[in-house]
C-alpha positions in Angstrom: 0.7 193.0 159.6 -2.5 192.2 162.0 -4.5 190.0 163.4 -7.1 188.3 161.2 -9.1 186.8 164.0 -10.0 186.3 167.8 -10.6 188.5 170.4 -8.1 190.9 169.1 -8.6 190.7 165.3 -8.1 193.7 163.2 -5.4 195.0 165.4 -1.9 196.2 163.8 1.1 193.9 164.9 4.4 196.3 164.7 6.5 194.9 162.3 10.2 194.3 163.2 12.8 197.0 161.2 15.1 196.6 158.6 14.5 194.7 154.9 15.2 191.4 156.3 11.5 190.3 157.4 9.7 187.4 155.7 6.1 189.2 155.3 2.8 186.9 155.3 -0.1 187.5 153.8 -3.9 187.5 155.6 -4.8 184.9 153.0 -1.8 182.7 154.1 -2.0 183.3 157.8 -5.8 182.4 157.3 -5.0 179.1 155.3 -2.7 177.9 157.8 -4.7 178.5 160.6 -7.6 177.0 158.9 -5.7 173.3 158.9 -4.8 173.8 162.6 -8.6 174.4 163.5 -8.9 170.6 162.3 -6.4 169.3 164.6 -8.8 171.8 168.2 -4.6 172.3 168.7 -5.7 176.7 169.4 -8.6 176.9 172.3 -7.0 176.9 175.9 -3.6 175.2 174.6 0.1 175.9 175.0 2.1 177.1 172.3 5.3 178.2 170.8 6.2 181.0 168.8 10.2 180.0 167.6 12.2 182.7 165.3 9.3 184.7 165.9 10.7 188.2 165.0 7.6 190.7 166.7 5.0 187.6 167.2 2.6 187.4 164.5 1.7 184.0 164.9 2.1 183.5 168.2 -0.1 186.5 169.2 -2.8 185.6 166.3 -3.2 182.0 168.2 -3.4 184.2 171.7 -6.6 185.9 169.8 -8.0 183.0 168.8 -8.0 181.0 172.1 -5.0 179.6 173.1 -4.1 179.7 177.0 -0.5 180.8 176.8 2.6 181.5 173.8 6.2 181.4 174.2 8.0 183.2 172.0 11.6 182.9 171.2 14.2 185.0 169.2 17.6 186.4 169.6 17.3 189.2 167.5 17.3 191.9 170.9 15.3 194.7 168.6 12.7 192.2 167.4 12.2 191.2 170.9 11.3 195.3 172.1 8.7 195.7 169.3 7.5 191.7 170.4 7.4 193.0 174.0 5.2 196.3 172.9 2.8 194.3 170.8 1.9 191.7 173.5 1.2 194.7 175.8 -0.4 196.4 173.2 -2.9 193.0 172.8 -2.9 192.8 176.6 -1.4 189.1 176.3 1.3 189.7 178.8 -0.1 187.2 181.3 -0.3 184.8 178.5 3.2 185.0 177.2 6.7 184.1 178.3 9.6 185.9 176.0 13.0 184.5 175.7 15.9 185.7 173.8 18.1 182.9 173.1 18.8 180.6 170.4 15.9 178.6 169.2 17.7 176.0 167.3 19.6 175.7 171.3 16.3 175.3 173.3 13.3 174.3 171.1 10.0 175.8 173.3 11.0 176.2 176.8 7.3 176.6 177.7 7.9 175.3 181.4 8.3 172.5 183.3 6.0 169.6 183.5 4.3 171.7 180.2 4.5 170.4 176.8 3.3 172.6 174.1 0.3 171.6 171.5 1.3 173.8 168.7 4.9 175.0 167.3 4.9 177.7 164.7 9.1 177.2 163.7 9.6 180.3 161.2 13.4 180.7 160.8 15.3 183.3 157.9 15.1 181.4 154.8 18.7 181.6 154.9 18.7 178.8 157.6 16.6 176.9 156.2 17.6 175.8 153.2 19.2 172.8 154.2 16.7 170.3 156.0 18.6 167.2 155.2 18.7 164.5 158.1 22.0 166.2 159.8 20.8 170.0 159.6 20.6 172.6 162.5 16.5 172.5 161.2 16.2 168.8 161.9 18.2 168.6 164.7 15.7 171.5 166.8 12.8 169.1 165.3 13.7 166.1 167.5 14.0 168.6 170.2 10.7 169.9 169.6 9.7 166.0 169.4 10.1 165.9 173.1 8.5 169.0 173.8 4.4 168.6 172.1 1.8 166.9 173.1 1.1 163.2 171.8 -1.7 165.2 169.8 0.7 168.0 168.9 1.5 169.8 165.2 4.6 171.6 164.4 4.2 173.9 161.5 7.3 174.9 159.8 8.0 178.0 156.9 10.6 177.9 154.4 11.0 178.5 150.7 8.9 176.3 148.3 12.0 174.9 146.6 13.2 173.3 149.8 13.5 169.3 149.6 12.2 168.1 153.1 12.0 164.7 154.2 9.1 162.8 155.0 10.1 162.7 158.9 12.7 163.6 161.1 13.4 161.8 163.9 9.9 161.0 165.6 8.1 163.9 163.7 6.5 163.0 160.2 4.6 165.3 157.6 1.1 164.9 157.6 0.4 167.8 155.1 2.1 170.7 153.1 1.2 174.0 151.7 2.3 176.0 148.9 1.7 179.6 148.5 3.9 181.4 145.9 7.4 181.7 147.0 6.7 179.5 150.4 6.4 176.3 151.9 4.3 175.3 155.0 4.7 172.1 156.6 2.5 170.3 159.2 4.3 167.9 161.2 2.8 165.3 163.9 3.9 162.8 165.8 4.6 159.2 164.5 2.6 156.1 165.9 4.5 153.8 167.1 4.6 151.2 164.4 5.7 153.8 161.9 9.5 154.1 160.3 11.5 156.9 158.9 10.8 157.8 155.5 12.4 159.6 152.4 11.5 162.8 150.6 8.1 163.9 150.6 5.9 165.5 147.6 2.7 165.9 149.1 2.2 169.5 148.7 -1.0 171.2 147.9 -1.2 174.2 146.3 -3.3 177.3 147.0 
């Protein structure tokens, strides 16, 4: 894994060990940042790096512009190697590290701060279920308290999982599909907007 672009593009992010990590391609990584460029949701903005094993996303928006990450996980060995990459980038400044439960505390990027830009990238085994009770749907309406009015939350999980058009105050406003995964970009609802159903407005690349 590395950075694709930014100040610190072309360097290596240590990946986290064991056979249990969830690789992403440059391609992909590119694509998705490509929509969020759209939204001006990178340059001096707050965000959130949730399930984020050693920081890939989190550190390639650091790169790219943005003012400060959090990044949560619980896994304690992800969270060394996480801890040696943003030193290795020189980001620690820029980033606040918890280990906790992310479906518990959503981004805890500080007080009176609301973040701009969620990555939320748990095991596909936790996310397979994204019906309107699920532990996935539940940290969204968290997270719905937590962005800015302007603000995206971008969620990876399996292509075959069946997501609902919103959740909570949180609506998708576009999907990815690349091979075996799913990206979604969720955004705030306006105010005269209801809860939907089940979405199919995936594109494919």
């Amino acid at each position: 894994m590395r950075i694709i672009a930014g100040t610190k593009k072309g360097m290596n992010i240590l990946p986290p060990k064991g056979n249990k990590t969830r690789p992403i391609t440059d391609r992909v990584k590119e694509s998705i940042f490509d929509v969020l460029y759209k939204y001006n949701l990178i340059e001096e903005r707050f965000v959130a790096d949730l399930f984020c094993g050693t920081g890939s996303f989190g550190l390639e928006a650091l790169s790219r512009g943005a003012k400060e990450a959090v990044f949560v996980d619980q896994d304690r060995r992800a969270i060394e190697i996480l801890r040696n990459n943003i030193a290795k980038a020189n980001f620690v400044s820029q980033s606040k590290v918890v280990c906790g439960n992310a479906f518990k505390i959503g981004a805890p990027i500080g007080v009176g701060r609301k973040c701009s830009l969620v990555f939320v990238d748990p095991p596909y085994e936790l996310s397979k279920d994204m019906g309107s009770r699920s532990r996935l749907a539940e940290l969204l309406k968290i997270l719905a308290e937590q962005i800015t009015e302007d603000g995206l939350v971008v969620v990876r999980t399996e292509k075959r999982v069946n997501l609902l058009d919103s959740y909570g105050s949180l609506k998708i406003i576009d999907k990815r599909i690349w091979s075996t995964m799913a990206v979604a970009f969720f955004a705030m609802k306006k105010n005269d907007e209801q809860t939907g159903g089940n979405t199919d407005n995936s594109q494919s690349s």
